[in-house]
C-alpha positions in Angstrom: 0.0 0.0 0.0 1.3 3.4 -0.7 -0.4 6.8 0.7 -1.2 10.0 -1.0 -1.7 12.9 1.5 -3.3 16.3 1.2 -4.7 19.3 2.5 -8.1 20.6 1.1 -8.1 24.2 1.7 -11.3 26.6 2.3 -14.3 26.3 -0.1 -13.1 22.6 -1.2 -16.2 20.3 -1.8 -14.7 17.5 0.2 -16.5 14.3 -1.7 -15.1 15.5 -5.3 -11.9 16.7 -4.3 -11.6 13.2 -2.6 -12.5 11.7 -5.8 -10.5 14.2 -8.4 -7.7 13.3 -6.1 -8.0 9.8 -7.2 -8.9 10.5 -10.5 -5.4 12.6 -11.2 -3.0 10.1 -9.3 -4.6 6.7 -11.6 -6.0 5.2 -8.4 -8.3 2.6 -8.7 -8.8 1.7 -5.5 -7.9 3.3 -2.1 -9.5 3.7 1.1 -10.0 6.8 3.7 -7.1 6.5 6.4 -7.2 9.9 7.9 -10.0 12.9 7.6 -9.3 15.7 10.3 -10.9 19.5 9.7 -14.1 21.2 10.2 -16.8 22.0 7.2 -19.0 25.5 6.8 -21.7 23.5 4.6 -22.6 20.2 5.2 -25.3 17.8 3.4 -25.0 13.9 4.4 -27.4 11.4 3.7 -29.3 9.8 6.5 -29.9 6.4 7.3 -32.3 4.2 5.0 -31.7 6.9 2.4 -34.6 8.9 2.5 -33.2 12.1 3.8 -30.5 14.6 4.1 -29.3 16.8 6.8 -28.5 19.9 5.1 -26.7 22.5 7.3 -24.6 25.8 6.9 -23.4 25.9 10.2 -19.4 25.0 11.5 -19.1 21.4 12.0 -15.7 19.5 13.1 -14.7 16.4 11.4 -14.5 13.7 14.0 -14.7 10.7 11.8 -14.0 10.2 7.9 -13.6 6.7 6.7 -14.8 4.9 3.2 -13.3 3.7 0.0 -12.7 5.1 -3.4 -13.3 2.9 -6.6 -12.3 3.7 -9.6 -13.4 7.6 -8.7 -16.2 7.2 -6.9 -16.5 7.7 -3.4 -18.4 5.4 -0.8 -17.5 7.2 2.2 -19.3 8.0 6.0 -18.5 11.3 8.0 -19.0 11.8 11.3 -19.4 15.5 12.5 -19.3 17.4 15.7 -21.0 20.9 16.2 -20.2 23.9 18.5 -22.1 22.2 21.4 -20.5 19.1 21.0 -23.9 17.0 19.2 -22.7 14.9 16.7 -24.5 13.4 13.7 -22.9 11.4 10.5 -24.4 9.6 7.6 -22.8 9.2 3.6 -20.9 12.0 2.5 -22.6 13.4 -0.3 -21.4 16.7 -2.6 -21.7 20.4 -1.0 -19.9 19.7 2.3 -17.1 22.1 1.8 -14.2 22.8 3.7 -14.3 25.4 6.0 -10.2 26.0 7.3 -8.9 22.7 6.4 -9.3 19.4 5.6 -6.0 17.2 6.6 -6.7 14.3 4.4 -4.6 10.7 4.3 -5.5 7.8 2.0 -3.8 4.5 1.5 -4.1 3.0 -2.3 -4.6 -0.5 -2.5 -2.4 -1.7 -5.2 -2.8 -5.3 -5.0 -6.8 -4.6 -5.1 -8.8 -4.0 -7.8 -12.5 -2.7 -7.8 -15.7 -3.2 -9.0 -19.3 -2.5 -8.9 -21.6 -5.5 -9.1 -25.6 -5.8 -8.4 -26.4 -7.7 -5.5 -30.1 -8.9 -5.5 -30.4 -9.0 -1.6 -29.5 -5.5 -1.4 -30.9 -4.0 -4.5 -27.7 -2.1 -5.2 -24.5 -2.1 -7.4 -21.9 -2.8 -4.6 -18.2 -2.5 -4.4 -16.2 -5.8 -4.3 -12.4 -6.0 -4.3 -10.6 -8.2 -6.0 -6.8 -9.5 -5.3 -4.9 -8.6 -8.6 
């Protein structure tokens, strides 16, 4: 495994930076090592996947974990507010980086990556595959 690192910078839409990131360095599979920062504009998607929480309030980064195949990011964020409440769900596009965004990923190159239906689920689902 090797390890790209980076620091998104203020006004940074954190899910496709994540994935441009990839994109740019030919990565077809890596996964979420390290997320640390705080976000001015947040929009998750809630459990079951009915509903978002959309916010423009400061939030910390207390959690950031997922993988990224072949560009597209399947990634969970858990966030803090000034009161200490925290609330996560799937990072989706408009949660942008308020200061910073400290951001370590590891690329898996002895995996590759796929998308394939799964009839119990009723979604296309990542598997990984030993090269």
């Amino acid at each position: 495994m090797r390890e790209l690192s980076c620091r998104l910078k203020r006004g940074s839409d954190l899910k496709e930076t994540i994935e441009k990131i990839c994109i740019d360095n030919n990565v077809d599979t890596a996964v979420i090592l390290s997320g640390v920062g705080c976000l001015y504009q947040v929009r998750i998607r809630l459990a079951k996947a009915e509903g978002f929480l959309e916010d423009g309030n400061d939030y910390e980064i207390v959690s950031l974990n997922g993988t990224v195949s072949k560009g597209q990011a399947h990634i969970h964020i858990a966030l803090s507010d000034e009161t200490g409440k925290t609330v996560g769900g799937h990072l989706s596009e408009g949660c942008l980086v308020n200061t910073t965004c400290e951001l370590v990923m590891g690329v898996l190159e002895e995996y590759s990556s796929e998308r394939q239906y799964d009839q119990e689920t009723g979604y296309d689902e990542i598997c990984f595959v030993r090269k």
